[in-house]
Each structure stands twice: as C-alpha cells, then as structure tokens.
C-alpha positions, -999 to +999 in steps of 0.1 A: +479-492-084+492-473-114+463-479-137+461-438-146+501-432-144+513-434-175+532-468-172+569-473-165+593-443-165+629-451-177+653-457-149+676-428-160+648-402-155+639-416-122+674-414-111+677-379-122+649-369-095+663-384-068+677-359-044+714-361-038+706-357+001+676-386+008+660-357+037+655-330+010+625-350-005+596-332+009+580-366+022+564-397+016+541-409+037+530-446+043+490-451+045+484-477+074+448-489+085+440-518+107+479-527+111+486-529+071+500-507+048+473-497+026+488-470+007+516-443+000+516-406-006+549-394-023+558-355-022+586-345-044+603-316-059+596-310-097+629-303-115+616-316-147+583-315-163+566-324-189+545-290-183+568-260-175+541-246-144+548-276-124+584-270-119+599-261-090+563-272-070+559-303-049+544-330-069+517-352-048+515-385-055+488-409-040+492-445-052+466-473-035+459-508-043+420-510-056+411-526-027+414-496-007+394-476-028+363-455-024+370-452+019+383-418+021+418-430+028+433-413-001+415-378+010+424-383+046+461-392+041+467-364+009+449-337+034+473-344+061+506-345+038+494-313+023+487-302+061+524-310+070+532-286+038+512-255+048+535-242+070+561-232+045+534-224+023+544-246-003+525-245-037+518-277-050+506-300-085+489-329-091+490-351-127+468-374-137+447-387-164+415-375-171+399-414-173+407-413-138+377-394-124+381-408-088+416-385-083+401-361-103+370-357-077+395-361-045+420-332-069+390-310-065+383-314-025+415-310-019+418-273-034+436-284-067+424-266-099+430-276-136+456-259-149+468-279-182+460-305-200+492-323-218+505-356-234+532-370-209+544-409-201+525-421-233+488-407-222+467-374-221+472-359-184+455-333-164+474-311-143+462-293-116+476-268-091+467-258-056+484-222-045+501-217-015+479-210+017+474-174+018+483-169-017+453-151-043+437-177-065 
C-alpha cells in the first residue's frame, strides 16, 4: 500500500502530528465494499512540511491495497472526504511521487494542481494543491 510514500517515517515525527485532542483531526475515513475494508482516506492538518505551501492545509491521504486498484474506489471515497471538507472551505494538498502516475491522474480529477516538486521521506515528490471552493485559481 505504500509503494509511492516514501517509506517509514520516524516515530517521533509521527507523534509530533498527532493532535493533542483525537476530534481535531479533520477525518479519516475507512473505504468498505462488499462488507470488507478495502481502503482508508486520512485528512490531517499540516504543521510541518517538507514544502512550506502545504502548511497549515489538510493533507489527503488515500492508501489501498493493489488489489483494489483501477475501480474508482479511490476517486469515489477522496471526492466524498473532500465533499465533507467543502463546507468550511478548506484548502487542501496532496504528496506523492511522480512514478506514481495512477494518484497523479486521480490528483488531477479531483481539482489538485502541481504546485512543487521536492525531495521528502528519501524520494522526489510532487505536491499538489486544490484551493478552497469559491476561491480564484
């Protein structure tokens, strides 16, 4: 499931973005078809970055086993955790690598545009953003 993340993140750094309060994580959201989990869409407040424009955005996650690939289960469950964000008009970022041209096609249908390319977690990354609704592109 992690084959374009970057690997392993030090335990310190993942403690460090845990919210002190578990309910002010924006979400994350468990993917279910036919009556098994099939995936998991994590929303979470940047407060550190390896790119200074993400900060302070929600970070979307989307993490699926390969099995579940190519279905349109990743673009149906990141368009309805985004959905759940438009009301407060949240902007939001999305990091990956750009070998990984599957979440770089569903990046692009779901409004994200490149922003930055950078080295973070030990590989090159692409970072896109998607403004908040209403907001001028």
């Amino acid at each position: 499931m992690h084959t374009c993340l970057g690997g392993a993140r030090p335990l310190d750094e993942l403690e460090r973005e845990m919210p002190a309060v578990p309910g002010r994580r924006p979400g994350s959201f468990a993917v279910e078809h036919d009556g098994t989990m099939t995936g998991r869409i994590p929303l979470r407040r940047v407060t550190e970055h390896h790119c200074p424009s993400a900060v302070g955005r929600i970070d979307l996650g989307c993490l699926f086993p390969p099995h579940a690939w190519g279905h349109g289960y990743a673009r149906e469950a990141c368009s309805a955790a985004l959905d759940r964000l438009d009301g407060p008009g949240e902007p939001v970022a999305l990091a990956t690598q750009p070998a990984d041209t599957a979440s770089l096609r569903l990046a692009a249908r779901l409004g994200f545009a490149g922003a930055e390319r950078l080295c973070a977690w030990d590989a090159d990354q692409w970072l896109g953003l998607r403004p908040a609704p209403g907001a001028h592109r």
